[in-house]
C-alpha positions as CSV (number, residue, x, y, z in Angstrom):
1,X,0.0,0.0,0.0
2,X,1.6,3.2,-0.6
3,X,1.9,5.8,1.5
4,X,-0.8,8.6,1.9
5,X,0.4,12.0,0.1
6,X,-1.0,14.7,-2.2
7,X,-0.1,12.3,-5.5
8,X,-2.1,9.0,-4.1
9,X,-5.7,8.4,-4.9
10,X,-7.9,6.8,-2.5
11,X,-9.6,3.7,-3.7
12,X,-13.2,2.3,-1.9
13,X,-12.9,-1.4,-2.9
14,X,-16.4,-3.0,-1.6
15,X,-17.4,-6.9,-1.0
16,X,-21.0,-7.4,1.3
17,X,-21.3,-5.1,3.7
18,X,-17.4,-4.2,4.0
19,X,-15.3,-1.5,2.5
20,X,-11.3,-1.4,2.1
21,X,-10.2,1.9,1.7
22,X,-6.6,1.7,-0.2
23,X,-4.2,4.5,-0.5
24,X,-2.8,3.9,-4.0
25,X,-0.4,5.3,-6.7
26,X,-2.7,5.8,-9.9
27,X,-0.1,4.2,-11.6
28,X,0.2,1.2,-9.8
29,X,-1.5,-1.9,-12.1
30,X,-4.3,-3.6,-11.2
31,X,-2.4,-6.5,-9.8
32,X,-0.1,-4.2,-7.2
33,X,-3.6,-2.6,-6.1
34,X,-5.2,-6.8,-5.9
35,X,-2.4,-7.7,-3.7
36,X,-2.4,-4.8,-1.5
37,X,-6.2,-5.6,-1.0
38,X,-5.4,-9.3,-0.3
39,X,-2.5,-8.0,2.4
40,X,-5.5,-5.8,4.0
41,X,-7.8,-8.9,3.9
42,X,-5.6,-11.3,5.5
43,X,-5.2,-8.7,8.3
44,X,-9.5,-8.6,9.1
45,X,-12.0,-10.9,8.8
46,X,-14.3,-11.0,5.9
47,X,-17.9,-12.3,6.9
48,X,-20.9,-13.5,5.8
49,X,-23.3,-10.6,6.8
50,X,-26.3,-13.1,7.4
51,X,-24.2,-15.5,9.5
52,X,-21.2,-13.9,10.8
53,X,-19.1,-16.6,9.3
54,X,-15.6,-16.2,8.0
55,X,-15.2,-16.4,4.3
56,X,-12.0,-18.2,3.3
57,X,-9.6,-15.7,0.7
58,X,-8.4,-17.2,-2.8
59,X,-5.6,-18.8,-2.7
60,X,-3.5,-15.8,-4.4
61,X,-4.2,-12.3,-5.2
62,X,-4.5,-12.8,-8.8
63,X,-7.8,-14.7,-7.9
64,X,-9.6,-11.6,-7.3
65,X,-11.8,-10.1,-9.3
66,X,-12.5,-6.1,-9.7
67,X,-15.4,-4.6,-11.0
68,X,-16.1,-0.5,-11.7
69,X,-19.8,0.5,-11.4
70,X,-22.1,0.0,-14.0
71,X,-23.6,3.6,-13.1
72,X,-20.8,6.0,-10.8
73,X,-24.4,8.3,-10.1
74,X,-26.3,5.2,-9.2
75,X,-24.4,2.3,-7.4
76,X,-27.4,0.0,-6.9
77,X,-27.3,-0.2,-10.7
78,X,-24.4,-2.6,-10.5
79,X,-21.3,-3.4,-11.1
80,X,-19.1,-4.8,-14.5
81,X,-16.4,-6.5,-14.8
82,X,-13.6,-4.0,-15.2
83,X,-12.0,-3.9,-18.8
84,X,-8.6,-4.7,-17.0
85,X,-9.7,-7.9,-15.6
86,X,-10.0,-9.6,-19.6
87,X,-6.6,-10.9,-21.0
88,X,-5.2,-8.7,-23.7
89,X,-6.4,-9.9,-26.9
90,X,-3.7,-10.4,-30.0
91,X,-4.5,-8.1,-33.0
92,X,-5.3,-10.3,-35.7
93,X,-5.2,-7.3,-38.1
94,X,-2.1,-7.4,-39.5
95,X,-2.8,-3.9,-42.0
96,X,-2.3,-6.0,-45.1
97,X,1.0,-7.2,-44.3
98,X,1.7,-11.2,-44.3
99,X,1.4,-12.9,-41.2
100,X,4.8,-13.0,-39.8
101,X,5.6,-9.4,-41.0
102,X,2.7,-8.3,-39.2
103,X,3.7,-9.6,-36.1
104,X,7.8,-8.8,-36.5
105,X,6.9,-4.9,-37.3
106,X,5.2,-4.9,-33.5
107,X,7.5,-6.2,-32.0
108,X,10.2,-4.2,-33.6
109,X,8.4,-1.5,-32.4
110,X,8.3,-2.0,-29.1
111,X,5.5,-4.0,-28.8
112,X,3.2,-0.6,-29.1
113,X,0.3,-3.1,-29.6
114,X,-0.3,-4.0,-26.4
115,X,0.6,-0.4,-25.0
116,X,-3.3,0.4,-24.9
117,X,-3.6,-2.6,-22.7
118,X,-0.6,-1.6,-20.7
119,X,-2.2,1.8,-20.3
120,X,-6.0,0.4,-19.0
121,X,-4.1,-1.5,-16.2
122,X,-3.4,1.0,-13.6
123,X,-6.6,2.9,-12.1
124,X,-5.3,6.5,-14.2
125,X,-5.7,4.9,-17.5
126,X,-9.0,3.3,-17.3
127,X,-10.4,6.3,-15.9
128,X,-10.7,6.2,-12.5
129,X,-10.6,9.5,-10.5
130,X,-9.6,9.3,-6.5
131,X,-12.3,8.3,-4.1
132,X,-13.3,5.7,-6.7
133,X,-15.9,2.7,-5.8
134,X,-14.4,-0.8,-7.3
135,X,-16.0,-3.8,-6.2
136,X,-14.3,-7.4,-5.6
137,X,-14.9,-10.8,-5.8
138,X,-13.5,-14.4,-5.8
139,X,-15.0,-17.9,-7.0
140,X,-16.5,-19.2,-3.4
141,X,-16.5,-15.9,-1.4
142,X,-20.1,-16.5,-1.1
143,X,-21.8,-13.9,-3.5
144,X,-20.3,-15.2,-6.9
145,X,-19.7,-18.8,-7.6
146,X,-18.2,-18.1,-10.8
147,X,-18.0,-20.5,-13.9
148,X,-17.3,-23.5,-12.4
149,X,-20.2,-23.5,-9.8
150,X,-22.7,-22.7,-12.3
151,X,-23.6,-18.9,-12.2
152,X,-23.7,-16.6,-14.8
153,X,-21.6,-13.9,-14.4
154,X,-23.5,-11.4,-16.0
155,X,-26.8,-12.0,-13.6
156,X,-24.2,-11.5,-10.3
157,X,-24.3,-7.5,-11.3
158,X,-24.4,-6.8,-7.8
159,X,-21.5,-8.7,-7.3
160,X,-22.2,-9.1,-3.3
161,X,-22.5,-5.5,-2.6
162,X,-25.1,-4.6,-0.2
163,X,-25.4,-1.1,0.0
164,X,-25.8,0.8,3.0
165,X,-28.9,2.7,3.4
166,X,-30.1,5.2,6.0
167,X,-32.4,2.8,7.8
168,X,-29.5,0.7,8.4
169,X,-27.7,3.0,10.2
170,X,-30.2,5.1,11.8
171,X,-32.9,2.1,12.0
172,X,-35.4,4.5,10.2
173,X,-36.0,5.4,6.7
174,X,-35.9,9.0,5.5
175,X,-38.3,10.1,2.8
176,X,-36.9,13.2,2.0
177,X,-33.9,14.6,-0.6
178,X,-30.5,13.6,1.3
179,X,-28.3,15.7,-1.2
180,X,-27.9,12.8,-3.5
181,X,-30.2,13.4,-5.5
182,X,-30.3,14.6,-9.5
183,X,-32.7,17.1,-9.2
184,X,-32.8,20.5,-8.1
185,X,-36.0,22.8,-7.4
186,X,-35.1,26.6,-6.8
């Protein structure tokens, strides 16, 4: 985790009914940021909110999943897999060339085709701002299964998250505007 200063963003990563905050180098890639999480995770315990178990961490950090909101105005629209978390894809376009020119000319020039890739893997180039919500995940931390248990991963949008409301932490609900609102009436 790095250091708090002026030049590192904070980052709310969210699972159930916790929240990590992570102070964080925008440049840092996704998978510094994944094992700083799993160093914070090791050090409390994540639990089931409806049974007050322990959930049991992936085996390595690289098993976690991150997810950017669907919506940043409206978080109980969801969350997506983040475009980080899908392996960089080879360019079969090769511009006309023959297939092993193609593929010499990139890497003669430095390899700029996966550079874009490169770029989207820190939380600065895919457009993240500090004080960003990210949520995570594993296979068998109880709110996604993942592919081998059966669940589509595309109907898990909330991906665990439970979302704190106002009756939960004032035990009544509040009918009126609490600044979060899109509309304004003057």
């Amino acid at each position: 985790m790095a250091t708090p200063s002026p030049q590192t963003w904070t980052l709310r990563l969210k699972s159930q009914k916790t929240t990590v905050l992570l102070h964080v180098d925008p440049l840092h890639t996704f998978s510094t940021i994944k094992s700083h999480l799993y160093d914070a995770l090791q050090e409390t315990d994540l639990k089931k909110p409806e049974t007050s178990e322990p959930i049991p961490l992936p085996p390595s950090p690289s098993d976690i999943q991150l997810g950017r909101p669907v919506n940043i105005n409206e978080a109980n629209e969801g969350f997506q897999l983040g475009e980080w978390e899908y392996p960089a894809a080879d360019e079969e376009d090769d511009g006309g060339k023959g297939k092993g020119k193609a593929k010499a000319s990139r890497k003669s020039n430095g390899g700029a085709s996966t550079s874009t890739a490169n770029i989207k893997d820190c939380p600065k180039g895919a457009g993240l701002k500090d004080g960003a919500v990210l949520a995570f995940r594993w296979s068998g931390d109880g709110a996604w299964g993942g592919e081998d248990e059966g669940v589509d991963v595309e109907e898990a949008d909330m991906w665990g998250v439970q979302l704190a409301t106002f009756e939960d932490a004032y035990g009544e609900s509040n009918e009126m505007d609490v600044g979060g609102g899109h509309e304004f009436e003057g």
